[in-house]
N, C-alpha and C positions, 0 to 999 in steps of 0.2 A: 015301577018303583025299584029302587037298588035291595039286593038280596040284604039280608041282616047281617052286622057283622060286629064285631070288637068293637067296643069305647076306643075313639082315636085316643094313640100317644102322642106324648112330645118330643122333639128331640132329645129336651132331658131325662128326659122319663127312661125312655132307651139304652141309656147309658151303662157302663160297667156297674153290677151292683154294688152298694156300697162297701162290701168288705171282698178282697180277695180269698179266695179259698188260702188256709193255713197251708206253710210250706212243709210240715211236718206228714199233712195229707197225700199232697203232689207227690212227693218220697216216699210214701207209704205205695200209694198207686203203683209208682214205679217197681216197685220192689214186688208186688203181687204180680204184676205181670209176666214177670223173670223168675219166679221162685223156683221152679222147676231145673231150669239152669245152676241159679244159683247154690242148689242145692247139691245139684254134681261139683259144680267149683268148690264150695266147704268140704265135700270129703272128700276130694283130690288133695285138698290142702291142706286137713289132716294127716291123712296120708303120709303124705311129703313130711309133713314136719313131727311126725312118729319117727321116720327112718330118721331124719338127720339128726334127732335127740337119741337117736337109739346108738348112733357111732361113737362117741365119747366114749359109752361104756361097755363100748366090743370093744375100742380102743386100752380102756382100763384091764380089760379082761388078759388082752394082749400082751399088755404091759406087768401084769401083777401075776399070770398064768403061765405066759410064753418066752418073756425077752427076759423078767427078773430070773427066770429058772434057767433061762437057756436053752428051750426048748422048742429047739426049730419047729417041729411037728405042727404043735398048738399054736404059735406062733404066726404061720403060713394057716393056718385051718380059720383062726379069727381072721387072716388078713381076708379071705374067701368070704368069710360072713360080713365083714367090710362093702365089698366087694359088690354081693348080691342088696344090699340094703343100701347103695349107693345107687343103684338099677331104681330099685322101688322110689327113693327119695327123686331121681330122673323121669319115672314116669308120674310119680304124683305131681309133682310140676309142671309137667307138660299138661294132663288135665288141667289142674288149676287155673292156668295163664289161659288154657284155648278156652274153657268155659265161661273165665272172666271176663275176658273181653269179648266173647258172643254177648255177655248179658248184658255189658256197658256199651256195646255197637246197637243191639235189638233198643235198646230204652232213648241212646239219642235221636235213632228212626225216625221212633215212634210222637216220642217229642216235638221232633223239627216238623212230622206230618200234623200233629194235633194243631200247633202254632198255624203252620200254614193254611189249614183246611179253616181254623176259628176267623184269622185275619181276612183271607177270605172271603169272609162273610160279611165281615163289617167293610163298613164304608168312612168315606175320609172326618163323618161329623162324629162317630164310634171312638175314633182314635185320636181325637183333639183331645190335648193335654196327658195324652201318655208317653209323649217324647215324640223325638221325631224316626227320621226313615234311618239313622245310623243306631240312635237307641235300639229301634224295634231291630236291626240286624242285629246288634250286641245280643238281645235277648237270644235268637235265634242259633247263633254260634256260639258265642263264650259263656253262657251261661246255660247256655244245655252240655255244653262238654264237662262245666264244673259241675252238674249232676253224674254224668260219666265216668268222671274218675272217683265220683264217694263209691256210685255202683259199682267199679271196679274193684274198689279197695276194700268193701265189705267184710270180702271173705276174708282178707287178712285179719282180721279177730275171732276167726276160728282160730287161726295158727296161732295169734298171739293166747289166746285163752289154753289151746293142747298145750304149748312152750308150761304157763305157770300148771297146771294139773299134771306134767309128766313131770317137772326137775322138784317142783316142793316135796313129792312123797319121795322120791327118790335120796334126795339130800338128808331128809327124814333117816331115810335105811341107813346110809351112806355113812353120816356124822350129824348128831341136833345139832349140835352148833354152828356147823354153816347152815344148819334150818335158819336158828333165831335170827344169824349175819342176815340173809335174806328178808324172812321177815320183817326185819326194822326197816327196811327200804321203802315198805308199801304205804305206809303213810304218809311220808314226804311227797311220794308219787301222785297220792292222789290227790293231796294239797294241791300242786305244781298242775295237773291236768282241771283240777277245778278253777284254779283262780285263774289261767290264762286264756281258756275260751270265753268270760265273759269281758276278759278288752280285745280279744283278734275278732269276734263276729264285728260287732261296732265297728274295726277298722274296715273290714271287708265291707261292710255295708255303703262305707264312703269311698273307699274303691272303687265299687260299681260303678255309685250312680256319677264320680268321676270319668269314670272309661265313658259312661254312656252319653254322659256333654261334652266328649273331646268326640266321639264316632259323630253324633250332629254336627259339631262344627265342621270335624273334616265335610261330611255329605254335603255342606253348606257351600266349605269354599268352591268343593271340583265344582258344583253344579252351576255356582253361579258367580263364583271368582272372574271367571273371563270377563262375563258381561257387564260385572260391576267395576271394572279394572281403570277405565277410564272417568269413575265418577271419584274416585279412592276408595272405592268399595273392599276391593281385594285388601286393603293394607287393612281395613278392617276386622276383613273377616282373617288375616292370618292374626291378626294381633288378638282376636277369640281365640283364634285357634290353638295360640303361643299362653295364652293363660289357662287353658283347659289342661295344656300339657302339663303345666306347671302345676297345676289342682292335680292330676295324677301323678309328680311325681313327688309330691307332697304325702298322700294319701298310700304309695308305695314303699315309702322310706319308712311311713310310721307302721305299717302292716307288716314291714319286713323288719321292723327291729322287732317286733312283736314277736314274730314269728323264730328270729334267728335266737334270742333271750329262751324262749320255748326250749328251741329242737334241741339249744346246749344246754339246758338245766336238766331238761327229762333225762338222757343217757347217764349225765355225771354222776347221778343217785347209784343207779346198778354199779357204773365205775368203781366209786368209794367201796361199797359191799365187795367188791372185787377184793383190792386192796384188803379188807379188813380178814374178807373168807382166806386168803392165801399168808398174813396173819396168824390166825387163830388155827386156819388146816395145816401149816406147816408146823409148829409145836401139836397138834393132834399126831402127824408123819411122825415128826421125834419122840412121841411118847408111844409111839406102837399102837394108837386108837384109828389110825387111817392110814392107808398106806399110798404111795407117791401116784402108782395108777389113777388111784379117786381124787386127788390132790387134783391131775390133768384132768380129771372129766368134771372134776368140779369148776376151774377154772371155765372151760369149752361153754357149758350150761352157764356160766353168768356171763360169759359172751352173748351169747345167744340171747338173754334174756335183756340184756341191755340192747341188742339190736331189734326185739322184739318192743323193747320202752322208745325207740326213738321212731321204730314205724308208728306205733300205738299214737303218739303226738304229731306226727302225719296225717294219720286217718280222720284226730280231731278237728288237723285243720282241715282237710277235705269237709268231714260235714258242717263244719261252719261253711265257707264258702258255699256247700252246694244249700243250705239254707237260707241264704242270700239269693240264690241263683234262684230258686224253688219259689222264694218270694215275688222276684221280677217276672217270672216267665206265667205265674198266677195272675199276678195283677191284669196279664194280657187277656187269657182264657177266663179272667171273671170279666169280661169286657161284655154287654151285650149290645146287639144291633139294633139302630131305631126303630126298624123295620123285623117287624118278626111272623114266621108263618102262623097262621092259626092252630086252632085243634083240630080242625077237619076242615081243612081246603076246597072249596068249591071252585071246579072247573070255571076256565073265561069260556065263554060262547066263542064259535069261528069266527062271525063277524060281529058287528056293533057299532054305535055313537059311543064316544068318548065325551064323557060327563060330568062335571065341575058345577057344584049346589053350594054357595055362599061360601067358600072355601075361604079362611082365614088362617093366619099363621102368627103367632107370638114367642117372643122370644124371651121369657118372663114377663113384666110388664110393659115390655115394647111389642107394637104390631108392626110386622115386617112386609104382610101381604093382607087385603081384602078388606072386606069381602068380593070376590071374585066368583063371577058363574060363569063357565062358558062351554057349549057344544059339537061336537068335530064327525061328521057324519063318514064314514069311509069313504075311500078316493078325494076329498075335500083337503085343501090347504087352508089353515088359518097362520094370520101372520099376526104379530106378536108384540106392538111397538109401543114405547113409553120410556121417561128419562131415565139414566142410573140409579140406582139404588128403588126402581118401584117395585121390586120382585119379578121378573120375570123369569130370573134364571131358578129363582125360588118354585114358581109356578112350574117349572116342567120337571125338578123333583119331583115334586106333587103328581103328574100325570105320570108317572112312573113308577112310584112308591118308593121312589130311594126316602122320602120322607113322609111322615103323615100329617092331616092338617091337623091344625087343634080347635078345628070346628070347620062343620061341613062334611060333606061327602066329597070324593071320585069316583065312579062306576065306570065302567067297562061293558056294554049289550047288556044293561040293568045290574051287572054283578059288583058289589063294591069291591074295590081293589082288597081293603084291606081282607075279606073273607077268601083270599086264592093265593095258592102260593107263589112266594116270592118269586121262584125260580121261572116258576109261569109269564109272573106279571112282565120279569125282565126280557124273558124271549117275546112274546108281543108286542110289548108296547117298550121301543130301544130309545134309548138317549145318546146324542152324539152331546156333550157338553164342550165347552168353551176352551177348556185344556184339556182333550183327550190324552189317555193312555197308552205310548206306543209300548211292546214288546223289543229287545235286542233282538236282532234278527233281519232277512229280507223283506222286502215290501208283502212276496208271497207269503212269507212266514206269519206276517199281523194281517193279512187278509182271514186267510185261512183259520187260523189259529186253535187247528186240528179238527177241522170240516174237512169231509170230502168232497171239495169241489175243483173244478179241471182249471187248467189255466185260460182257457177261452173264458168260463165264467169270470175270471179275476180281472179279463180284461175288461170285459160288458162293464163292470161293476166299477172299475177305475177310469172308463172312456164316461161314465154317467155322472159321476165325480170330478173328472177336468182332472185326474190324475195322468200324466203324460212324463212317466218313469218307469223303467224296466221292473221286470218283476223280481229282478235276482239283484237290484241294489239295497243295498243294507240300512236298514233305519236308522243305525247307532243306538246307544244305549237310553233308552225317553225317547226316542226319536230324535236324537242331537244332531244328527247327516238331514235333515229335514229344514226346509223354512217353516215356520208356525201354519203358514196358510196352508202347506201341502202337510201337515199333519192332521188339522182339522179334515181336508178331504178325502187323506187317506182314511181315518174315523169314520167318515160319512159311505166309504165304499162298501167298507169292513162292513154295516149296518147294514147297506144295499145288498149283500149277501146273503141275510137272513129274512128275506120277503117277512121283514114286521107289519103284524096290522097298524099299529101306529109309530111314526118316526119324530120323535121331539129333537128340533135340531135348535142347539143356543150357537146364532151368530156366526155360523160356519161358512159362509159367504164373504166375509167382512173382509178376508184380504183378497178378494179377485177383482179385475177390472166389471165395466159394465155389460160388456159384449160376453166373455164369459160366466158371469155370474146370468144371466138370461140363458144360458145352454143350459145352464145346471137345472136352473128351474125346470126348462122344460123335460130335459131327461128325465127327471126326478117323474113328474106325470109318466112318462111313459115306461118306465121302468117298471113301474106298479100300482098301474091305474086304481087298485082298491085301497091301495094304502091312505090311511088320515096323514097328513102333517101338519104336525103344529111350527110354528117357525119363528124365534124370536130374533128380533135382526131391526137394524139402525137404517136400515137402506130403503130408500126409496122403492126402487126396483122389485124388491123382493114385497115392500105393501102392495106394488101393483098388481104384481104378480098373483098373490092370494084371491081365494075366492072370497074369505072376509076378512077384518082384522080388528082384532081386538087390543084396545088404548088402556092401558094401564094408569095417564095421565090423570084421567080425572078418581080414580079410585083412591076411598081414603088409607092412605099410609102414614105412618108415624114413622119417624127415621131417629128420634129419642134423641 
């Protein structure tokens, strides 16, 4: 009897759970893993932005001490304190930028390795309905960079926050009344940074998921523009393509007046204060309560402070953006696979029968496969045949666990699939499916595909497949330098590599003559006398070839 294991899932059931983890989380993640860095970046950037507030009024000093008096000495003595605090302000910035960008390099890594290692995992029924192959790139580049640059730009509210803690007591000392000028500014400001983050996220929200239906389309045309060129396929897919463009540059015009409305309101505030401070400081100058030194460092510091309001409305729209970004790239990583390892994995035995107990398959209330039982002893061919749509190609998911049934068992030398790890079940028992996977690369390159095996083995392995191509010619990108036929057997050699106890092959015969397609079969025996094969296939040949075969024909199937 098959070992005990999990209640079978469904494909749906598998699926990404139903809420993405929050984006405020993702960001949160990122940020604890970096702290340490980030935390040299904030006091370099301090730092820095100590010295450069500190020059104004070495400047004043210079001016009110040295040049009003005429006093070369003093004069030359600030210009030196100048001088050495211009050093400081040069080495805290050079901190600040190296550590900034280690921590926003370290978090994209890290990111792009998570995405990759999660997709990975999943398989192509995982990721139906999350976009396609240009979305999922998008996610992977532009929207791990717009997490990048928030990371990057963090620290700048250190700077911005030392800027207001070092000029308000100052100005304090200085003269109140360009306190109060100052002062009045902060309200407008904050108005102006609350109301325009909640219409720029919304914009950038439809940005995205614009960029991400124009990256499909493009993927769509390269891939299949040519083939479809003589049906008018292609005027099609550009004419998607020409409307997605235009849905982005819809969605960029209005995120950019957004944006541009923003960056010029935010600075004008300090501007105005500008104005009013040079105002009220110059009647202060003439009435002998400030003198023209403080006048210029007052000036300098509402520069500064206005350059510090228009980063500040920068930073905002970075973390908009990278919460949008944070959003997409969750949705991925809340994704899960239909197929998942247990809590304690039970080894496959060396050898075995491969075993199918009323195996049924539903697709909500459609049945798509069974009940199905059927037995595969090692060394044994079973071959595989019944009309379109009766499940076969369904069924050798099933012998392989890329999916689970929704009633019945598969076992493996008595051990149910579902109680062993995936990663198990996939090196044993290999599936060569009906549109294999090629890698960009040489033929040796998807042989291999970082096995140590010699190129004599890649030969054996390609002469037992009826592959009769060099090992150094190039796949193209999917296998594009390939006919479909010699991808399918370059897939099947690839497998012949890995001496699988069982070899599920969907149809990988279908484009060879008769005389060939009989080598293959027998190669196949000989290659690996213990190996089971299951074999689904339309041909004659390959029924006769089998030691038994199993008719899908009369099994009941609902096709809904």
């Amino acid at each position: 009897m098959p070992a005990s294991a999990p209640a079978p899932s469904t494909g749906a059931a598998g699926r990404g759970s139903p809420s993405s983890p929050r984006p405020a989380s993702l960001l949160r993640q990122c940020l604890l893993a970096q702290w340490r860095t980030l935390a040299a970046a904030v006091t370099a950037a301090v730092v820095r932005q100590i010295a450069l507030l500190s020059i104004p009024w070495c400047v004043q000093r210079a001016l009110d001490d040295g040049v009003s008096r005429a006093d070369v000495g003093v004069t030359v003595s600030w210009a030196m304190v100048v001088l050495a605090v211009a050093a400081a302000q040069w080495a805290g910035l050079l901190g600040w930028q190296w550590w900034a960008n280690l921590a926003d390099a370290r978090v994209g890594v890290s990111l792009r390795h998570r995405l990759a290692r999660h997709v990975a995992a999943l398989g192509d029924d995982d990721l139906a309905g999350s976009g396609g192959r240009g979305d999922l790139a998008m996610r992977a580049t532009r929207d791990v960079d717009l997490v990048r640059v928030w990371v990057h730009g963090l620290t700048t509210w250190a700077v911005i926050a030392t800027t207001f803690a070092f000029v308000l007591p100052t100005l304090a000392v200085l003269e109140p009344v360009l306190l109060y000028v100052t002062l009045a500014m902060l309200p407008p400001l904050v108005l102006v940074n609350v109301l325009f983050p909640r219409r720029f996220e919304p914009a950038l929200a439809e940005l995205s998921d614009a960029h991400a239906a124009r990256a499909d389309a493009v993927a769509d045309l390269l891939t299949a523009g040519g083939a479809l060129r003589g049906l008018g396929g292609a005027d099609v897919l550009l004419g998607r393509h020409h409307a997605h463009s235009a849905r982005v540059a819809r969605a960029t015009t209005r995120a950019a007046g957004i944006s541009a409305t923003w960056s010029a309101l935010g600075p004008m505030i300090p501007r105005l204060a500008v104005v009013a401070g040079i105002g009220f400081g110059g009647l202060a100058v003439l009435s002998g309560d400030l003198t023209v030194g403080g006048l210029v460092a007052f000036t300098s510091w509402m520069v500064t402070l206005t350059l510090a309001v228009g980063v500040a409305v920068e930073r905002f729209a970075d973390r908009g953006q990278a919460v949008v970004a944070a959003r997409r790239i969750g949705e991925i990583l809340a994704l899960r696979p239909a197929t998942a390892d247990p809590a304690d994995p039970v080894p496959l035995p060396g050898h075995g029968t491969l075993v199918c107990e009323d195996v049924t398959v539903l697709r909500g209330e459609r049945r798509v496969l069974g009940p199905v039982s059927l037995s595969v002893r090692p060394g044994e061919v079973l071959a595989v045949v019944g009309p379109s749509g009766s499940g076969k190609s369904t069924l050798l998911r099933l012998l392989c666990r890329r999916a689970d049934p929704s009633e019945g068992t598969v076992s493996y030398g008595g051990t149910d699939l579902r109680a062993a790890a995936c990663d198990e079940v996939a090196r044993r028992l290999v599936l060569v499916p009906q549109r294999p996977v090629l890698v960009s690369g040489t033929l040796a390159d998807n042989l291999r595909l970082g096995r140590d095996l010699d190129d004599d083995e890649l030969r054996a392995a390609c002469h037992a497949a009826a592959i009769d191509l060099p090992l150094d010619a190039e796949a193209g990108e999917r296998g594009g330098a390939l006919s479909g036929g010699q991808v399918k057997r370059l897939a099947l050699a690839r497998a012949l590599l890995g001496r699988p106890a069982v070899l599920l092959l969907d149809d990988v015969t279908s484009a060879l003559d008769e005389t060939t397609e009989r080598h293959v079969l027998d190669r196949l025996r000989r290659w690996s006398p213990e190996t089971a094969v299951v074999f689904v296939t339309h041909r004659a040949a390959v029924a006769d070839a089998a030691d038994r075969v199993l008719d899908l024909t009369g099994v009941e199937v609902s096709h809904g």
